[in-house]
N, C-alpha and C positions, 0 to 999 in steps of 0.2 A: 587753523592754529598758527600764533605769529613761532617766530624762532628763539629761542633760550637767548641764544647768541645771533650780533649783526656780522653782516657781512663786513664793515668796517673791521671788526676785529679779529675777526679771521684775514684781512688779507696784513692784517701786523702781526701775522704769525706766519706767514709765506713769506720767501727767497726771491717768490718770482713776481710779476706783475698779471694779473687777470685779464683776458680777455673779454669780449660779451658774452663767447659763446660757454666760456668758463665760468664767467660769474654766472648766470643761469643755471649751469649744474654745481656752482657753490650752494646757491638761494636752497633750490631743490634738495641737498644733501643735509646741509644746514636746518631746514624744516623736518628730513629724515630723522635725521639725529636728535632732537628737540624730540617730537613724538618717541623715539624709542627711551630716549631718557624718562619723560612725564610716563609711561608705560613701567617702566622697570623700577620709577621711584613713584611720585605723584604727579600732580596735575598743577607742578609751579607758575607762579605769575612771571612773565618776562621783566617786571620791573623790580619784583623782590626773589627771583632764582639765584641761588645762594652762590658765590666765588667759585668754589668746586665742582657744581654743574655745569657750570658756564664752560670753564677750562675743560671738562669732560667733552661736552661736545665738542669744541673747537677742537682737541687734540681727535677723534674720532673722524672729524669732516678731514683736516689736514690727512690725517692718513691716508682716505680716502682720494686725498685731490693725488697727493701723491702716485698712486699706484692704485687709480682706477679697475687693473683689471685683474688683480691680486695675486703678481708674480711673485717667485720668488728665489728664479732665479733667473737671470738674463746673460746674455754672452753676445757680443756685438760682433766677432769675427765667423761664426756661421749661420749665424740667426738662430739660433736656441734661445727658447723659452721654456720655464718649467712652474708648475705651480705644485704644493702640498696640500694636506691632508689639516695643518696646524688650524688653519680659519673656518676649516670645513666647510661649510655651503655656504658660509657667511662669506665667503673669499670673494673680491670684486662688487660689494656693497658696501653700504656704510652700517658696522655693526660695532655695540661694545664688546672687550672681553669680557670673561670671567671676572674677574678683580674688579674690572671697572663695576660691572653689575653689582657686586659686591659694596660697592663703594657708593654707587649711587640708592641702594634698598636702605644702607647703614643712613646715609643723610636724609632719606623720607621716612625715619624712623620703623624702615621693617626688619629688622635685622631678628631672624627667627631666634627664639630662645625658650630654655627648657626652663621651666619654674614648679614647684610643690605649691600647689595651696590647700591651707588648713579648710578641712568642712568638720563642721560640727550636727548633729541630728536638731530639728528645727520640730519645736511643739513637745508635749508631756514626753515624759518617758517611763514606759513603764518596765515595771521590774516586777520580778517574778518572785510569788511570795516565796517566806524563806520558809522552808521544811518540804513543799512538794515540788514534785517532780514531772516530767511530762511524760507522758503515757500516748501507747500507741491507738491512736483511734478513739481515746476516749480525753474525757475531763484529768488535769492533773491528779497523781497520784500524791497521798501522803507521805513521808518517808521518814520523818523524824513525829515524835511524839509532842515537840512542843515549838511552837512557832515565835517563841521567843530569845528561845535557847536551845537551837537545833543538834547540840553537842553532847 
């Protein structure tokens, strides 16, 4: 599968300048994210995937390149690292959040929704003559004396 988004355009969203050995785990992440997008929305064309997918991945890889190993908190004076609960197992991969997911289902048009539809009974209908009644175990019963005027 090619990538949503080029590596060109993600590095015009970086501070810093790439290495080889970082461009490689951009291509890599960048392919990652691409499939989890075409996953959570559809199966977009790289030439017609829509402004907002694009920028989805790119901001997902960036995160990624950022903070490869999904700290969240560092301290340079005794070497503390800490990581949470917030990314869950996702922490230290390339994953979308919630919202994003959210946002990419709404642009492949899945966006779940509650709807009422009308059904009508389909073929004859029949109705029950007027004056009798049903009966347990047998043929309807009579109930009224005249079937035109059961009143």
């Amino acid at each position: 599968m090619t990538s949503l988004s080029t590596l060109t355009e993600l590095k015009g969203r970086l501070d810093w300048t790439l290495d080889a050995d970082e461009e490689r785990v951009a291509q890599a992440a960048l392919d990652d994210a691409s499939a989890l997008a075409c996953g959570y929305g559809r199966a977009w064309e790289p030439a017609a995937t829509p402004r907002l997918v694009r920028m989805l991945v790119l901001k997902v890889v960036v995160r990624y390149l950022r903070n490869p190993d999904g700290y969240t908190q560092s301290r340079a004076g005794d070497e503390s690292v800490a990581w949470n609960d917030a990314a869950g197992e996702n922490a230290g991969s390339v994953y979308f959040t919630d919202d994003e997911i959210k946002l990419l289902r709404s642009l492949a048009g899945k966006t779940p929704t509650v709807t009422s539809v009308p059904i009508s009974a389909w073929g004859p209908q029949r109705k029950a003559p007027v004056g009798l009644v049903p009966a347990l175990g047998g043929s309807p019963f009579p109930l009224f004396a005249s079937d035109e005027n059961p009143w």
